[in-house]
C-alpha positions as CSV (number, residue, x, y, z in Angstrom):
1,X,-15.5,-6.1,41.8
2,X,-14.1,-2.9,41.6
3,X,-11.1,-3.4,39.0
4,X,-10.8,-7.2,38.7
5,X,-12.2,-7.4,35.7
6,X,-8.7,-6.0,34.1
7,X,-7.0,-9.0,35.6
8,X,-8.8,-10.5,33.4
9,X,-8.0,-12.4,29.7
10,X,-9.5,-10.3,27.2
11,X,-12.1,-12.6,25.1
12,X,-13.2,-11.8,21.8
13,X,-17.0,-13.2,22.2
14,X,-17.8,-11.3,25.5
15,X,-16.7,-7.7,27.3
16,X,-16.3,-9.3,30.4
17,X,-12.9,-7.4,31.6
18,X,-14.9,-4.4,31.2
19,X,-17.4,-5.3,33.9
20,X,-19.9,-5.5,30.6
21,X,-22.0,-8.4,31.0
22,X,-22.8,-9.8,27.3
23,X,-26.2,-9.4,26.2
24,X,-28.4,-9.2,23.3
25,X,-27.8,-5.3,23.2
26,X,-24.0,-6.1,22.0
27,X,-23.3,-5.7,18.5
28,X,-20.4,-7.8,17.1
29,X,-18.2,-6.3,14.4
30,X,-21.2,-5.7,11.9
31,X,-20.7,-4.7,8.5
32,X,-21.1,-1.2,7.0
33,X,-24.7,-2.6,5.6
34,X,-25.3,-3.7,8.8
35,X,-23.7,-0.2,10.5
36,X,-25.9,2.0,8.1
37,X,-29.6,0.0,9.3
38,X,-28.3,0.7,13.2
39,X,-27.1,4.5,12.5
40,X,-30.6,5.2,10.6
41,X,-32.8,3.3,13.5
42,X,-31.0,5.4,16.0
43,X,-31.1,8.8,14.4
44,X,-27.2,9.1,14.1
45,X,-27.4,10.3,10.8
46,X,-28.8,10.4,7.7
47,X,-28.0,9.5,3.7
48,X,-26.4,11.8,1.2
49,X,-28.0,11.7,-2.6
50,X,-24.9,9.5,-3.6
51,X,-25.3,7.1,-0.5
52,X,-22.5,8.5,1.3
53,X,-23.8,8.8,5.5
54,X,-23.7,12.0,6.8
55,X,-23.4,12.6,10.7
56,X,-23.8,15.8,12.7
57,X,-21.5,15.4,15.8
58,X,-23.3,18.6,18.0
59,X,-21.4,20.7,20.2
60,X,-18.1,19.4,19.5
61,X,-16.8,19.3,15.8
62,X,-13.2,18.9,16.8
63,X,-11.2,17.2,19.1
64,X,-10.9,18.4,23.2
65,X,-7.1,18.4,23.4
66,X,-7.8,20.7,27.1
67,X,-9.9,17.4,28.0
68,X,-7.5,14.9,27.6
69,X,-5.4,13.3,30.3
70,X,-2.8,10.7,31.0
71,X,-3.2,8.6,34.3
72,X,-0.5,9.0,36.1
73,X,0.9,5.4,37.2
74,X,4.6,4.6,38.4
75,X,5.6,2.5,35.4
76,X,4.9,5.6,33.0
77,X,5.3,8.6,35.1
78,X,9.0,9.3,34.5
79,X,8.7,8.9,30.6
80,X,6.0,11.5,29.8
81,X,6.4,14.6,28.6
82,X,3.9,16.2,31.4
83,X,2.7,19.7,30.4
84,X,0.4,21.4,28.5
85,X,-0.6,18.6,26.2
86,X,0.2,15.3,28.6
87,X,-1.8,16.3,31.7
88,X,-2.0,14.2,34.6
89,X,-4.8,12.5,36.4
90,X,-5.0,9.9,39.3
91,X,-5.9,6.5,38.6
92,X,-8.8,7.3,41.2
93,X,-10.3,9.5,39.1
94,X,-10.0,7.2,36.3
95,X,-11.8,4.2,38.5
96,X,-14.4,6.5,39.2
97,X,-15.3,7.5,35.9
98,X,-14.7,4.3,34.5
99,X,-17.2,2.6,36.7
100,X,-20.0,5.2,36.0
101,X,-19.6,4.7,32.2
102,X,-19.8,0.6,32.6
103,X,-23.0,1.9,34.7
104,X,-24.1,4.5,32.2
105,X,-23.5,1.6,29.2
106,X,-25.6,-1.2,30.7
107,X,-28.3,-0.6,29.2
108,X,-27.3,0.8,26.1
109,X,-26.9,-1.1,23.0
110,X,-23.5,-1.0,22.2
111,X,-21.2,-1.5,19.3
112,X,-17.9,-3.2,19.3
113,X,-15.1,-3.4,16.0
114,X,-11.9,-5.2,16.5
115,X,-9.3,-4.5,14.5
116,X,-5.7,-3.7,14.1
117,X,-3.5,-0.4,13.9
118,X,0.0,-0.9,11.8
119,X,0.2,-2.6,8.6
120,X,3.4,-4.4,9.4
121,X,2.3,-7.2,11.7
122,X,5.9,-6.9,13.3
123,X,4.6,-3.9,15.1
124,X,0.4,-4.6,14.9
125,X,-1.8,-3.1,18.0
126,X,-4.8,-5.2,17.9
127,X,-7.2,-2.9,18.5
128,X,-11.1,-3.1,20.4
129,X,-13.5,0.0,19.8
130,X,-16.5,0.0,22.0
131,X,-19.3,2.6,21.6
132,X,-22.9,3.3,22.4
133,X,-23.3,4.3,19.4
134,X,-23.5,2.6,15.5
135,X,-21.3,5.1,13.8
136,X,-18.2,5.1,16.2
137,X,-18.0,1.5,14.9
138,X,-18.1,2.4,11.1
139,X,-15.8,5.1,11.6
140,X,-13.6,2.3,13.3
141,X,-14.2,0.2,10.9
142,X,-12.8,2.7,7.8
143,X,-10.0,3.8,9.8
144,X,-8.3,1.1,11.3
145,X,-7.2,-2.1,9.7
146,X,-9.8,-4.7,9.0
147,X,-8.5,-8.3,10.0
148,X,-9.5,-11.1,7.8
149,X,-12.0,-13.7,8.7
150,X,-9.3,-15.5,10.6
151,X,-7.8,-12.9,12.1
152,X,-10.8,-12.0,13.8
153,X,-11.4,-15.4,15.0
154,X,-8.3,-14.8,17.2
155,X,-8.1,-11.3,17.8
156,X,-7.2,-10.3,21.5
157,X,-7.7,-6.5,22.1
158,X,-4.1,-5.1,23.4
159,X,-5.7,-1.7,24.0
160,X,-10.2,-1.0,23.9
161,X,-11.6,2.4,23.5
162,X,-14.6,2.5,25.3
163,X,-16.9,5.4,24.2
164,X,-19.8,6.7,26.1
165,X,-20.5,9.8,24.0
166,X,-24.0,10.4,25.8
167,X,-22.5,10.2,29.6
168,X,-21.6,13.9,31.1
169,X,-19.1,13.9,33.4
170,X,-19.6,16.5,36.5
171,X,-16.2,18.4,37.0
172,X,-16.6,19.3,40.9
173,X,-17.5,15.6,41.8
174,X,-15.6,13.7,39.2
175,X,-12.2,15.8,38.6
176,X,-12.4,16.3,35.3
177,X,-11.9,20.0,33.8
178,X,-15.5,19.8,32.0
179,X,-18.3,17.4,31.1
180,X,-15.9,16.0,28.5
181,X,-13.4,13.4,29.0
182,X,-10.5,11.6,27.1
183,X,-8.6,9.3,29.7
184,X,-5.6,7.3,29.1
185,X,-4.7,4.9,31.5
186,X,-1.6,2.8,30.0
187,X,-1.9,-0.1,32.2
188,X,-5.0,-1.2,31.9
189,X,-4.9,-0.4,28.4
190,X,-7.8,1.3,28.4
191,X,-9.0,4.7,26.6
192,X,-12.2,5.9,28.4
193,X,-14.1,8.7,26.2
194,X,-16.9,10.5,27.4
195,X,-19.3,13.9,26.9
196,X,-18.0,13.8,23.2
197,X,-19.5,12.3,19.9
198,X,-16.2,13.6,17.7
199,X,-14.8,10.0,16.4
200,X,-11.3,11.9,15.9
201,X,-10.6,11.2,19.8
202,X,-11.5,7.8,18.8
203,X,-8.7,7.7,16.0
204,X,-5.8,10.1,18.0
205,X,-6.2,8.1,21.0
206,X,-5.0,4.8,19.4
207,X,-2.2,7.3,17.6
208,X,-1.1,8.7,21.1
209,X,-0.6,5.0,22.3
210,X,1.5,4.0,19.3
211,X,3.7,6.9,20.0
212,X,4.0,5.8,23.3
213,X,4.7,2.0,22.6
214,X,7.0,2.0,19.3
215,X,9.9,4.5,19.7
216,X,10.5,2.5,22.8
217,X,10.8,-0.5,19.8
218,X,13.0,2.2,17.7
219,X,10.0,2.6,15.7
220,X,9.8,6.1,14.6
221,X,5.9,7.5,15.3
222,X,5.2,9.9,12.5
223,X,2.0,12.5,12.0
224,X,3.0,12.3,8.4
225,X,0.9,11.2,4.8
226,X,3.2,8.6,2.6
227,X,3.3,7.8,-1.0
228,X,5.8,6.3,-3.4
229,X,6.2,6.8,-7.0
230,X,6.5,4.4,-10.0
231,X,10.2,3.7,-9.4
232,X,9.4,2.6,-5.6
233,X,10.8,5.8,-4.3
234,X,8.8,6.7,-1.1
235,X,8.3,10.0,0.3
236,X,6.6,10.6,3.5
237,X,4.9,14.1,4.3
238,X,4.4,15.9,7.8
239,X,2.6,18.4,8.7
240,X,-0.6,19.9,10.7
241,X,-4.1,20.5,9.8
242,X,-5.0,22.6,6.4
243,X,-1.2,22.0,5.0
244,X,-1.7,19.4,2.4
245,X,-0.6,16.0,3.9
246,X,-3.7,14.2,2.6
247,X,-4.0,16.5,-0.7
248,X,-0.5,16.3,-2.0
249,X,0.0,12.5,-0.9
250,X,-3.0,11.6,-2.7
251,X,-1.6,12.1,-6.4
252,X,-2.6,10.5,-9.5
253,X,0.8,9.5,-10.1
254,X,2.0,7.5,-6.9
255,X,0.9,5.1,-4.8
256,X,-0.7,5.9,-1.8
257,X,0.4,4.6,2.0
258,X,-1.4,6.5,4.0
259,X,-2.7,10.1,4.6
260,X,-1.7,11.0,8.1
261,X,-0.3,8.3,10.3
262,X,2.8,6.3,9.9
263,X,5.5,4.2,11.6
264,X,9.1,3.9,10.3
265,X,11.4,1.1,11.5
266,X,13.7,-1.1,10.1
267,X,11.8,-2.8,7.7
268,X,11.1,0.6,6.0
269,X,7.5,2.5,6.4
270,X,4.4,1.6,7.2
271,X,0.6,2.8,7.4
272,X,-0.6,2.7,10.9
273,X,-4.5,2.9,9.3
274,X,-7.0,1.5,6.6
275,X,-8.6,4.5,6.1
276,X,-8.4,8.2,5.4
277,X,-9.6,11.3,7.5
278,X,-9.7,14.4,5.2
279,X,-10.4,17.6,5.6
280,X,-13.5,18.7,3.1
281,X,-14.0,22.2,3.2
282,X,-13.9,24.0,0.1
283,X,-13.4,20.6,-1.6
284,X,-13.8,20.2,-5.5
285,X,-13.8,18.1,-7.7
286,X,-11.4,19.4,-10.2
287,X,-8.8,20.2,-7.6
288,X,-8.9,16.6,-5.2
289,X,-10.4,14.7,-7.7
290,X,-9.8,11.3,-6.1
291,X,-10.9,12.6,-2.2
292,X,-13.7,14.1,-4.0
293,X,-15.0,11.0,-5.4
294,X,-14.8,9.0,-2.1
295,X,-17.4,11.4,-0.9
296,X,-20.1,10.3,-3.3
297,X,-19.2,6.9,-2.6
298,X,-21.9,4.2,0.1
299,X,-19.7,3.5,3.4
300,X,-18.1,7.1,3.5
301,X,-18.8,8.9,6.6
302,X,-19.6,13.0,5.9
303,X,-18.8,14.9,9.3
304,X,-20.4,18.1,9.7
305,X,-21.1,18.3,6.1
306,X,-24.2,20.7,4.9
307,X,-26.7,19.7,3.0
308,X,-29.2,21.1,0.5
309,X,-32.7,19.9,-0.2
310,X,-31.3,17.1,-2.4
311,X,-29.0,15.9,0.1
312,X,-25.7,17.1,-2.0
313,X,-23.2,18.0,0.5
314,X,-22.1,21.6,-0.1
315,X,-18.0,21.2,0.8
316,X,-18.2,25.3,0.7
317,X,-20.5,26.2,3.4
318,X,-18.4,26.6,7.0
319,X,-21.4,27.1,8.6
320,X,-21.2,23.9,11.2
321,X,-17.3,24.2,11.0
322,X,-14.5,24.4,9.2
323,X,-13.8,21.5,10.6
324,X,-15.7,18.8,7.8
325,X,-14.5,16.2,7.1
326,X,-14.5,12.9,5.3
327,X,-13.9,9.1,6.3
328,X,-13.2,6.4,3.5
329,X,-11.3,3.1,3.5
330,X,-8.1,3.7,1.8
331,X,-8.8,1.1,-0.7
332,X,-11.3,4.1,-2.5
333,X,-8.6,6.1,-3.5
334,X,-7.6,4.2,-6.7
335,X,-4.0,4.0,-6.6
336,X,-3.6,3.2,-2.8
337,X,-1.1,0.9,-1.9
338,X,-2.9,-2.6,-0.8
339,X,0.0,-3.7,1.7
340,X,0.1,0.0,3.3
341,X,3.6,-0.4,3.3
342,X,6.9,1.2,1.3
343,X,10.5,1.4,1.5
344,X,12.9,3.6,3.5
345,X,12.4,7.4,2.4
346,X,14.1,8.6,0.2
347,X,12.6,11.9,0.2
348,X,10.8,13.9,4.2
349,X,8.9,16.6,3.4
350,X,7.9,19.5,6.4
351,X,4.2,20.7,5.1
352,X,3.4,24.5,6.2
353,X,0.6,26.6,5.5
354,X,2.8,30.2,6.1
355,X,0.3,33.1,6.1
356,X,2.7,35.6,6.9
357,X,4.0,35.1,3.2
358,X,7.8,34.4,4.2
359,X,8.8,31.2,3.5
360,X,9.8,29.6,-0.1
361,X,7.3,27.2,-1.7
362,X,10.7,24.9,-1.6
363,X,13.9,24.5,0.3
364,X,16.5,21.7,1.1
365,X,17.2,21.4,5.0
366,X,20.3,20.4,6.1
367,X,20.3,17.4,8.7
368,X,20.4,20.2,11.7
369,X,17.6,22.7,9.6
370,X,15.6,19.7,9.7
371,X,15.7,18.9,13.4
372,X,14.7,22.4,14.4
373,X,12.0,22.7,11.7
374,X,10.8,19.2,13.1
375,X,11.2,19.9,16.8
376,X,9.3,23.7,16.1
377,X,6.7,22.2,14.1
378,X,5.6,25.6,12.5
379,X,2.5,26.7,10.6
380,X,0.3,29.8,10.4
381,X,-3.6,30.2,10.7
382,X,-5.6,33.1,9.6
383,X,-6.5,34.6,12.9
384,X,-10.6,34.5,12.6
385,X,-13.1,35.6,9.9
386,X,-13.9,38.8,10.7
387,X,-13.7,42.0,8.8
388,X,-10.6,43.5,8.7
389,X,-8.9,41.1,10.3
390,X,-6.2,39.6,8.0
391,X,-2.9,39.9,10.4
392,X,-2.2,35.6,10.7
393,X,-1.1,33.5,13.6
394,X,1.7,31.3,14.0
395,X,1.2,28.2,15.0
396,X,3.7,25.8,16.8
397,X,3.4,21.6,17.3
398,X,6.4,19.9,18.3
399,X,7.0,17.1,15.7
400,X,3.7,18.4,13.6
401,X,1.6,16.3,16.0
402,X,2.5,17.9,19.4
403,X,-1.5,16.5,21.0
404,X,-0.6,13.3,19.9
405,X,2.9,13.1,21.5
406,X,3.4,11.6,25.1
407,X,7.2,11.7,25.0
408,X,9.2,14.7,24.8
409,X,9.9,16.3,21.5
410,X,13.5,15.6,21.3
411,X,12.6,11.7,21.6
412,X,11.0,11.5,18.2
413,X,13.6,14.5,16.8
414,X,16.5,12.1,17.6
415,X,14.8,9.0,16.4
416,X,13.8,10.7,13.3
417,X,17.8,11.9,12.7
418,X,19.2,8.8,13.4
419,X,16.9,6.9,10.5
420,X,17.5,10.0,8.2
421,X,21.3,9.8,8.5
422,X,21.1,5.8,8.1
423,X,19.2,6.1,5.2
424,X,20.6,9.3,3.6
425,X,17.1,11.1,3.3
426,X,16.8,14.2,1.6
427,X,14.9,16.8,4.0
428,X,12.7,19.6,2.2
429,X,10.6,22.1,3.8
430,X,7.4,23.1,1.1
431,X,5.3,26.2,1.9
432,X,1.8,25.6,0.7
433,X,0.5,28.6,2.3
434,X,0.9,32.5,0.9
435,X,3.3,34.3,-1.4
436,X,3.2,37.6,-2.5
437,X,2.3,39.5,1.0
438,X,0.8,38.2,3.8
439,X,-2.8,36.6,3.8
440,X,-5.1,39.8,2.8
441,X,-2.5,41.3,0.5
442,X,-0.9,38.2,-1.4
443,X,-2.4,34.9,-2.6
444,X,-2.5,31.1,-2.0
445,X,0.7,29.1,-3.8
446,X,-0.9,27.3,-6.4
447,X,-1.4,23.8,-5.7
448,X,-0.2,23.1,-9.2
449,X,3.3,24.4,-9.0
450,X,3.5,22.8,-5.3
451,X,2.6,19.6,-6.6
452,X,5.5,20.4,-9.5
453,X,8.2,21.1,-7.1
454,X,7.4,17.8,-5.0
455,X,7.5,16.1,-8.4
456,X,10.9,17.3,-9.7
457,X,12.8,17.2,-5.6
458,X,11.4,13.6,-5.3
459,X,12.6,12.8,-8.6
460,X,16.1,13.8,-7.7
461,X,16.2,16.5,-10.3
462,X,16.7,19.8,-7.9
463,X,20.2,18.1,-6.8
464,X,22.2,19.5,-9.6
465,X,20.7,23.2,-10.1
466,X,21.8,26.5,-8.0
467,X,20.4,27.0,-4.9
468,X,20.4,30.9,-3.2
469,X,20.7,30.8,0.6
470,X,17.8,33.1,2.3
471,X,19.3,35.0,4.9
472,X,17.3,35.2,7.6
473,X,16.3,31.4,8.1
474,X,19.4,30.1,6.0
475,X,17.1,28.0,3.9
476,X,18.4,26.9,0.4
477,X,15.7,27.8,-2.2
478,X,16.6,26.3,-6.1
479,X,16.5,29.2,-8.5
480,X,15.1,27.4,-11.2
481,X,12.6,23.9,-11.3
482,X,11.2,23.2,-14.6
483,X,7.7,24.0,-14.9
484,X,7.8,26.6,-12.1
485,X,8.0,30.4,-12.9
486,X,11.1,30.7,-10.8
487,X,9.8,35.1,-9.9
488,X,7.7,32.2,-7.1
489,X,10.7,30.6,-5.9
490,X,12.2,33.4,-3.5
491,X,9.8,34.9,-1.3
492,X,11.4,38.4,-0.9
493,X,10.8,38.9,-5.1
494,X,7.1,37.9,-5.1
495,X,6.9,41.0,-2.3
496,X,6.1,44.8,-4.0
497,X,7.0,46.2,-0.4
498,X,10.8,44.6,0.1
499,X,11.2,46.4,3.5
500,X,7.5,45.3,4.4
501,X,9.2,41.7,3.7
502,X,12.3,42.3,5.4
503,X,10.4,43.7,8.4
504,X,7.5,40.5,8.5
505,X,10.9,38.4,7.9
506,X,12.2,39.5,11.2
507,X,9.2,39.2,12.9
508,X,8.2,35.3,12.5
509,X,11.8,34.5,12.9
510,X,12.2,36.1,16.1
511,X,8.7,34.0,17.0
512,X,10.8,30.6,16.0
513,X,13.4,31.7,18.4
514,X,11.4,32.5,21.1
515,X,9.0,29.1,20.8
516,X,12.4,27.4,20.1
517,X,13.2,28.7,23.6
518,X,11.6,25.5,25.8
519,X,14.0,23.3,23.9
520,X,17.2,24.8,24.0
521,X,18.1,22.4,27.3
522,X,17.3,19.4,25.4
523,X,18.2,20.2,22.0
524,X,22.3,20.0,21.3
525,X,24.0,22.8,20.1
526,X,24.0,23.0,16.1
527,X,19.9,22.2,16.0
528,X,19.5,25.4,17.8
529,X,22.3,27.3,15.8
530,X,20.5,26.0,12.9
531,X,17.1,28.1,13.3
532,X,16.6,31.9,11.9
533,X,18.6,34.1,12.6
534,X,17.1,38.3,12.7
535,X,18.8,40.9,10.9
């Protein structure tokens, strides 16, 4: 019986193609009431003071991107980007593991959601998550699209997660690098998870499948957040972890699509979720006020949270990980869009956290400034927490979602300028990270006078003021936006030390030309002439 079972048509009352006989032990797309009882009974977690469900995920509190692998199969193998971040593994290995996780699961009780990834049903993944345990299912169930009653009558899974957080892979027998495992094998649609209780491999692994299946559809796959304002005007915002995607997408004043994961094609831009996943550390209330309140809300799931004796999480304490986080159902946040669907932006923003202190809070990229910036995918990280130690580290993902990508950079960067020239989008890149010096010297941009500059460039009113071109990276920075001290606006003034500028300046643009490096045979001509240039 090795692998007949995939031959097989893939019900939605048993889990026969996964060589998983149906039993009592199989839980069937229960409710969050439901999901709560089962995550209690079996220890997963327990209840904040507002309701909310915290869950402690051990050892890993992040995703295992060094753990994850693609299988290599003849009908995929020449359209992977293979590297780093797409790593091979035979389909052996995959049987093997796969048949000592069906082994490991039959006994177990185990949880199944079916539901859908992509708001337009155009381009819909139906979507099966299968876990041994209660909370993979409510995190499923607050982050992917909840089909109606009659949907699910006649959903048929296109692609099933199968989570076996509990099973431990052994590296010399089974080929893997550790005990952990995140497997995708495109053919039998299948994404086998082991040695890791982290639901974001859950929620990346049906992302890294739609950015495999929809360019090929000329849909462009986007890591990005997505609102639209009162006049319909929809901006969509990219950018890695700690930027602001989910922060400055989630404003009062527009309507949210979606906080991290969207698909643009020809009927304009759609959420590929129903839920949120946002960062909480250092959350408050009077900052985020509308993540904030999802967190005292019953169905939220608390990741890694702390604590006290009340249960009231404390966002401030890091010491799980910096990693906390949140997950809602998008329908929490107030003013969330209930199709998860917009227009055609008018408006891309690139989202980086610079610690260096370099880059202006906002500058207009031309069509070929915004294909490097895309394919470079820059950001900066304070390099650790201990004394002293303030000098940052640049960052690099390829299309601000470089884990998540199976295709090669330039795929998505053509795709991406093809729909921006059709559409005649405005390109900005926004620095929500430091001004003034470098982390340790200068200070955080305020989040009010980023969320100002977003307001008046997706408004249209930066098109008519004077813009100063920065010399080194050629960016356009306005001199003046209402409401913004403009001594913030151009990096170099906000700096006491001009030749300390000048020198840090030099030194992160010569580390865009040297990532930007890899590329240069791919990329054409004028996206390469269009990065930094050192004096």
């Amino acid at each position: 019986m090795k692998n007949d079972y995939f031959s097989q048509p893939k019900s939605n009352v048993d889990l026969s193609y996964l060589g998983v006989k149906t039993s009592e032990n199989v839980y069937w797309n229960l409710n969050p009431s439901q999901l709560y009882e089962h995550i209690i009974q079996n220890g997963e977690g327990v209840l904040t003071d507002k309701m909310a469900i915290r869950i402690l995920t051990g050892k890993y509190t992040g995703r295992s991107p060094k753990d994850k692998f693609v299988v290599d199969q003849p009908s995929i193998t020449d359209d992977i980007d293979w590297g780093d971040v797409n790593k091979p593994i035979s389909k052996n290995v995959f049987d093997n593991l796969f048949d000592k996780v069906v082994a490991h699961l039959a006994d177990r009780d185990l949880y199944v959601k079916d539901l859908h990834a992509g708001a337009d049903k155009e381009y819909q993944l139906n979507v099966r998550v299968v876990s041994e345990v209660a909370y993979h299912a409510l995190f499923a169930h607050n982050m992917f699209i909840r089909p109606d009653e009659d949907e699910l009558k006649n959903h048929e899974p296109e692609f099933t997660v199968l989570a076996a957080p509990h099973f431990q892979a052994d590296p010399e027998t089974d080929g893997t690098r550790t005990n952990t495992f995140i497997l995708c094998n495109f053919e039998k649609k299948i994404i086998l998870i082991g040695g890791t209780l982290y639901s974001g491999e859950v929620k990346k692994g049906i992302f890294a499948v739609l950015n495999y299946l929809l360019p090929k559809r000329n849909v462009m796959a986007m890591h990005c957040s997505a609102n639209m304002d009162n006049e319909g005007k929809t901006a969509v915002f990219f950018g890695l972890s700690g930027t602001g995607k989910t922060t400055l997408s989630a404003d009062v004043d527009k309507t949210l699509i979606g906080d991290d994961e969207h698909g643009w094609s020809e009927n304009g831009i759609f959420n590929f979720e129903g839920g949120c996943y946002a960062k909480t550390i250092n959350l408050k209330k009077e900052e985020e006020p509308e993540i904030y309140e999802t967190t005292q809300m019953p169905g939220t799931i608390l990741e890694n949270v702390v604590l006290d004796d009340s249960r009231h999480p404390q966002f401030d304490d890091a010491s799980l990980t910096q990693n906390t986080r949140c997950a809602y159902p998008i329908h929490y946040i107030p003013n969330a869009s209930e199709t998860g669907k917009g227009g055609h932006p008018e408006n891309i923003i690139f989202l980086t956290a610079d610690a260096f202190g370099i880059l202006p809070p906002i500058s207009k990229l031309t069509p070929e400034q915004a294909m490097y910036h895309f394919i470079s995918g820059y950001t900066a990280k304070v390099a650790g927490t201990e004394r002293g130690v303030n000098e940052p580290q640049a960052t690099f993902s390829a299309c601000f979602g470089a884990p998540f990508m199976p295709l090669h950079p330039t795929v998505y960067a053509e795709l991406l300028a093809e729909k921006i020239r059709k559409h005649n989008s405005h390109v900005w890149l926004v620095n929500t990270g430091w001004t003034g010096g470098p982390h340790g010297i200068g200070h955080r941009m305020k989040l009010s006078h980023t969320r100002k500059m977003l307001s008046e460039a997706i408004a249209g009113n930066l098109e008519g003021v004077e813009y100063y071109e920065e010399p080194i990276f050629g960016l356009s920075i306005p001199t003046l936006v209402d409401g913004v001290p403009s001594e913030v606006l151009i990096p170099r003034n906000t700096w006491n030390d001009k030749e300390a500028y000048d020198k840090k300046a030099n030194h992160l643009a010569g580390m865009f030309a040297d990532n930007f490096d890899q590329f240069k045979k791919q990329a054409a001509k004028n996206i390469v002439q269009a990065g930094p240039e050192p004096q």
